[in-house]
C-alpha positions in Angstrom: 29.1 -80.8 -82.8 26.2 -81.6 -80.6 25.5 -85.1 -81.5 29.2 -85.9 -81.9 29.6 -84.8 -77.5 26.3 -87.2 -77.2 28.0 -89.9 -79.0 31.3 -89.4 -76.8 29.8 -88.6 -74.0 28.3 -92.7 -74.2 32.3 -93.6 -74.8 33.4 -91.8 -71.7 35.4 -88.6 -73.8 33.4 -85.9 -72.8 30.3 -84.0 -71.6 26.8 -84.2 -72.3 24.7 -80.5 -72.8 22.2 -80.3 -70.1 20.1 -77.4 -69.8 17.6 -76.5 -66.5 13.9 -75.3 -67.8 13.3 -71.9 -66.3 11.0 -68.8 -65.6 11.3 -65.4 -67.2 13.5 -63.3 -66.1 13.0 -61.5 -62.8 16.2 -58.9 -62.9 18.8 -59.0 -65.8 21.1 -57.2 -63.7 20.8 -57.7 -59.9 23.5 -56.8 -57.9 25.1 -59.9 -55.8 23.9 -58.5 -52.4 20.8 -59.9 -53.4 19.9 -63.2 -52.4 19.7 -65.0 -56.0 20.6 -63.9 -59.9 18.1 -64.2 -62.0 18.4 -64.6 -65.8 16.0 -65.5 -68.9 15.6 -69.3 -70.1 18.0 -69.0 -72.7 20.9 -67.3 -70.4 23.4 -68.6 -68.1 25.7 -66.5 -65.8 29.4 -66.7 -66.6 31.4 -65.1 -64.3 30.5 -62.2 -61.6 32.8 -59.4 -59.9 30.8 -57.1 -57.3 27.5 -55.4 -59.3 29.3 -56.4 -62.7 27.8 -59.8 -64.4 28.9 -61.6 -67.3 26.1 -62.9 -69.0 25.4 -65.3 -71.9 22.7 -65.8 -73.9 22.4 -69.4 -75.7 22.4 -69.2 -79.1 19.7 -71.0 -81.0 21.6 -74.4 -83.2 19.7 -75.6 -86.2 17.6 -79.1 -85.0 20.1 -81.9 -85.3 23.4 -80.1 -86.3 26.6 -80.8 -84.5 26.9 -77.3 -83.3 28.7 -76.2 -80.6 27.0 -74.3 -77.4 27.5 -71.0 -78.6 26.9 -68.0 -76.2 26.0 -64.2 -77.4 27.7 -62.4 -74.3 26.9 -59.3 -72.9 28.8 -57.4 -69.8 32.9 -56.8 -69.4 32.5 -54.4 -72.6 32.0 -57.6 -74.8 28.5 -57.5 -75.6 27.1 -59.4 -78.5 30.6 -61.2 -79.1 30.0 -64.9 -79.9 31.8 -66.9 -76.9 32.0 -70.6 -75.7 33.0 -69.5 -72.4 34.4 -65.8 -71.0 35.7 -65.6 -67.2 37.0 -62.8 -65.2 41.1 -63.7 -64.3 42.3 -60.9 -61.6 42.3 -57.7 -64.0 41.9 -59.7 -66.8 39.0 -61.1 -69.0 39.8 -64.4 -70.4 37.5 -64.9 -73.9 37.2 -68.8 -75.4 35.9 -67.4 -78.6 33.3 -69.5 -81.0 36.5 -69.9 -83.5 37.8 -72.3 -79.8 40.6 -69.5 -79.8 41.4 -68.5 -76.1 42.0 -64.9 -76.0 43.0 -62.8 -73.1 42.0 -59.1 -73.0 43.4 -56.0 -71.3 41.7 -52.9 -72.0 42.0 -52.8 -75.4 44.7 -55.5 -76.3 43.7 -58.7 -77.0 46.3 -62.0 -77.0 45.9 -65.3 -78.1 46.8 -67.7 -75.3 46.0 -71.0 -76.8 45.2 -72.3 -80.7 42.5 -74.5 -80.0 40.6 -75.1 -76.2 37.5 -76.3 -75.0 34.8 -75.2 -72.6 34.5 -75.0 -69.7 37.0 -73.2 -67.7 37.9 -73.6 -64.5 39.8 -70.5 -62.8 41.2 -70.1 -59.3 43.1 -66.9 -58.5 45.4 -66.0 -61.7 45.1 -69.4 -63.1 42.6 -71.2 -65.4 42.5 -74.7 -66.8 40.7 -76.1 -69.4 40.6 -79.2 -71.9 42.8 -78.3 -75.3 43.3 -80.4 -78.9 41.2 -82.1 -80.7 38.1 -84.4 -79.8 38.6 -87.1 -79.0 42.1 -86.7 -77.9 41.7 -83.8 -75.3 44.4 -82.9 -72.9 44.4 -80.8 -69.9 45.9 -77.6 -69.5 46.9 -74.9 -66.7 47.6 -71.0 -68.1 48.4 -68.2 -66.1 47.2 -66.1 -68.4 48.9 -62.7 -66.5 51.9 -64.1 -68.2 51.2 -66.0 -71.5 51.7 -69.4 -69.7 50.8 -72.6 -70.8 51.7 -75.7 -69.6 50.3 -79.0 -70.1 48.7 -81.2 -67.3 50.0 -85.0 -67.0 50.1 -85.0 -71.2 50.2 -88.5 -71.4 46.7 -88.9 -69.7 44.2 -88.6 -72.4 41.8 -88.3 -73.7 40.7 -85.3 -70.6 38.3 -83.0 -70.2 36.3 -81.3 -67.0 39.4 -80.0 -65.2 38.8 -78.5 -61.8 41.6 -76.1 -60.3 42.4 -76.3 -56.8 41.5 -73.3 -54.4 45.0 -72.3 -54.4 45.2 -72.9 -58.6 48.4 -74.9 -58.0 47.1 -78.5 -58.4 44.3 -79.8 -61.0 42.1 -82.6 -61.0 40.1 -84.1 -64.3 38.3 -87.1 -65.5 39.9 -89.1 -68.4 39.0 -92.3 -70.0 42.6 -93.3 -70.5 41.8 -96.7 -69.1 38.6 -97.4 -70.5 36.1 -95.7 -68.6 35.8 -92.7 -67.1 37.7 -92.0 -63.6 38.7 -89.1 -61.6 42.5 -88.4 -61.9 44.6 -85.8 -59.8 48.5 -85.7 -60.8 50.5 -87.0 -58.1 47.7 -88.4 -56.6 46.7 -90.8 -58.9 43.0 -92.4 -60.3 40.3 -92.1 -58.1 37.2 -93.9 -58.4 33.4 -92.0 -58.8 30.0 -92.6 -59.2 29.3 -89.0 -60.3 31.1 -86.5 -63.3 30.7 -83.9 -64.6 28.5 -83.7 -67.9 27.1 -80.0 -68.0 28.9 -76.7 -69.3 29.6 -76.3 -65.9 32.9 -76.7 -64.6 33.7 -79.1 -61.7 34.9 -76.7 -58.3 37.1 -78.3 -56.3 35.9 -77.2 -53.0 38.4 -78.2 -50.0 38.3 -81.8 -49.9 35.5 -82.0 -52.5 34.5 -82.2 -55.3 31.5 -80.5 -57.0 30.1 -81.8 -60.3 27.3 -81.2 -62.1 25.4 -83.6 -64.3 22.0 -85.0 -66.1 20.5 -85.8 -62.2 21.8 -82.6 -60.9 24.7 -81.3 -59.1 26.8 -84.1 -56.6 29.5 -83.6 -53.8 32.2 -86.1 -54.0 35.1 -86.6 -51.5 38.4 -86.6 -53.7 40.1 -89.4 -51.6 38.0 -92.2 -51.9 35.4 -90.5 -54.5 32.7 -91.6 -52.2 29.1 -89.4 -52.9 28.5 -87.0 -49.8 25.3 -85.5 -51.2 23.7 -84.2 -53.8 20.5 -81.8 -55.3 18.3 -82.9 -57.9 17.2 -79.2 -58.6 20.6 -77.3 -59.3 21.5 -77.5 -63.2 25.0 -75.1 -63.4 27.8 -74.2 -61.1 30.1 -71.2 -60.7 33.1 -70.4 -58.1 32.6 -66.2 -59.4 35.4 -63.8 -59.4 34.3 -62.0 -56.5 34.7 -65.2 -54.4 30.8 -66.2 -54.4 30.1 -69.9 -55.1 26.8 -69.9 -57.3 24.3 -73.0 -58.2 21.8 -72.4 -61.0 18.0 -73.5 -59.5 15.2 -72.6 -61.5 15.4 -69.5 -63.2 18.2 -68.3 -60.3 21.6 -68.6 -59.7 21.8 -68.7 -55.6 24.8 -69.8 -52.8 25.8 -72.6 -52.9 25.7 -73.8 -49.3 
């Protein structure tokens, strides 16, 4: 599947792999009192809840194939399972499984909340959202996954992908290329015009008034009114709003704040 996002990527329908060089590891497990998170090259920090860290190690694709980014995940009792994404949700730990099957987990129960999503998922309190279908012809989705719902987000706006949910997980914002070329759309709202999107694994975080995106020149701050650029750093490569509350940027071989 990896040449098939690079080829939509250069259409405007979705997001480009991009993936930071970095140092060995320094601590596999370092508890988030520490200043930074360090992981190996070939890992990337999922989600994080006090010491506890969900961690995923990229799993090698033959040269060329259209693979998807698979992840070998270890932490939240799921080690070694083969995930495209796995966040914290309250209680809950929300799976995206390599078969693109969205499971939610209690303990030992597992339920399927959606057929067929895509990563990356955005989550804010008890809600995630997150691109679902087939490629091209994503749509946007909001689940609550506490109670099996699922509802779809402005369906007739597609294709979608790189939803970000607001703080309050009420409201969601995406890009789509429904008119051509890729824009920044927000339900209610309407389009609004940006120089940056998101292209990474990351997911966008809708911080206050901003926007924070991450792509192939690093991570970018956009104001969701006019979409104007407020700033941006070359040297982050991933994002993560954590579980705990922690907003984390990937620099190097460590995850720090993101200030």
């Amino acid at each position: 599947m990896r040449v098939a996002l690079e080829r939509a990527m250069r259409c405007g329908l979705f997001f480009l792999l991009v993936l930071g060089c970095a140092e060995p590891p320094a601590a596999r497990t370092a508890p988030l009192e520490q200043a930074s998170i360090a992981l190996g090259a070939d890992e990337v920090l999922l989600d994080a809840r006090g010491a506890e860290l969900l961690v995923g190690r990229i799993e090698p694709a033959p040269e060329g194939s259209d693979a998807d980014r698979v992840l070998v995940a270890r932490g939240a009792g799921i080690d070694g399972r083969r995930v495209l994404d796995a966040r914290f949700v309250g209680a809950l730990l929300v799976v995206l499984d390599a078969d693109h099957r969205l499971r939610v987990i209690d303990g030992e129960r597992e339920a399927v909340l959606d057929e067929r999503a895509e990563a990356p998922l955005s989550v804010a309190g008890d809600a995630i959202a997150y691109a679902r279908g087939e490629m091209p012809d994503f749509e946007v989705a909001r689940a609550i996954p506490s109670s099996g719902e699922v509802t779809a987000v402005a369906p007739d706006v597609r294709p979608a992908w790189s939803p970000a949910l607001s703080p309050d997980g009420r409201e969601v914002v995406f890009v789509t290329s429904v008119t051509g070329t890729p824009r920044l759309y927000r339900p209610g709202r309407g389009f609004v015009d940006a120089p940056r999107f998101a292209t990474t694994p990351s997911a966008p975080l809708w911080r206050g008034e901003q926007l924070v995106v991450g792509d192939e020149r690093g991570v970018a701050w956009l104001d969701l009114e006019g979409g104007q650029l407020v700033r941006e750093d070359a040297e982050l490569t991933a994002l993560l709003a954590t579980a705990d509350g922690r907003v984390l940027a990937r620099r190097g071989a460590a995850y720090e704040a993101l200030r």
